[in-house]
N, C-alpha and C positions, 0 to 999 in steps of 0.2 A: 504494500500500500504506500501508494506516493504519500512524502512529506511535504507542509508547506514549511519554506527554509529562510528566510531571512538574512542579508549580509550587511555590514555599512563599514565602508572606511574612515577609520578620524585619523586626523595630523596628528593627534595627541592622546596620552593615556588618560590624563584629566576628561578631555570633551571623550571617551570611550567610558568613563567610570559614570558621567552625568548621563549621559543615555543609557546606561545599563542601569542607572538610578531612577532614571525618568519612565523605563521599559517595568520595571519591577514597580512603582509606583502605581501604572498604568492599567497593570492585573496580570501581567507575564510571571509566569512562576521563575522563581529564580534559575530554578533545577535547568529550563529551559534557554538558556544565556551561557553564551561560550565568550569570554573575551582574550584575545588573542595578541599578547606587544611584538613590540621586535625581538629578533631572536635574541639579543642582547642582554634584556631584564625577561623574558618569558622562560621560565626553567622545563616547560614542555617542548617548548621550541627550540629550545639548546642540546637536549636528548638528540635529537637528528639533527646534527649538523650539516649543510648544504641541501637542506629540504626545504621547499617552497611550504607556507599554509598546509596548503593542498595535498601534501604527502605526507602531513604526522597520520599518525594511527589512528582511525577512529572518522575520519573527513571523508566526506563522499569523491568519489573518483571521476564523476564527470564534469568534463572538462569544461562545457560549456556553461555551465554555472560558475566556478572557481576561476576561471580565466580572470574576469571583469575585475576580479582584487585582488587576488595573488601575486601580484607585482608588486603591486602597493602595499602591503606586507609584508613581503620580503624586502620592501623598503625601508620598513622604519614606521610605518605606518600602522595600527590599532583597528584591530577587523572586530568587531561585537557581529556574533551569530548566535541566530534565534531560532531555533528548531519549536513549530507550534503544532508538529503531529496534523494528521491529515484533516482536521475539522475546521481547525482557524485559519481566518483569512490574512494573509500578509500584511495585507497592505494598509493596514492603519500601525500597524509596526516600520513597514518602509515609511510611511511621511513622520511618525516622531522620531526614527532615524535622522531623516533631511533634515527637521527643525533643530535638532541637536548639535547638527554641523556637521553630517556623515558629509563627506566629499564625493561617494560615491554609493550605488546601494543597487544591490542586486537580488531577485526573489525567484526560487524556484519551487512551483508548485506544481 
């Protein structure tokens, strides 16, 4: 059963904490929020070193969803991802994403 997925890029770990603040405010179970730093400060992300987002354990494999931030993450960049299971709709998570300062924000349902 398809998931609906949610992604958003911030410049910053602060604007990634205040949307993952704002997401859990909003009714998003915590459980449900993945945030993701640079591999730098992310100690997930330092276990695989020379691994994009997109290739720690556990991240969906297709590519055409991942593409759209994976760079921007392996940049330096702060991905918050919102798994809301197959009933919730996205897209009131993608625009308090944008409102938050996602730079970018990708949904696959």
């Amino acid at each position: 059963m398809a998931h609906n997925v949610v992604a958003g890029v911030f410049a910053s770990l602060d604007a990634a904490e205040r949307a993952r603040g704002r997401l859990i405010e909003a009714g998003v179970s915590e459980s449900c929020i993945a945030l993701s730093a640079d591999l730098s400060t992310d100690d997930i992300a330092a276990e695989y070193p020379g691994q994009c987002f997109t290739n720690q354990p556990g991240q969906s494999s297709e590519e055409d969803f991942a593409e759209p931030y994976a760079d921007a993450a392996h940049a330096g960049g702060c991905v918050v991802r919102v798994d809301l299971g197959a009933k919730q709709d996205g897209a009131p998570v993608e625009v308090l994403m944008r409102d938050c300062g996602a730079q970018q924000t990708t949904w696959r349902h």
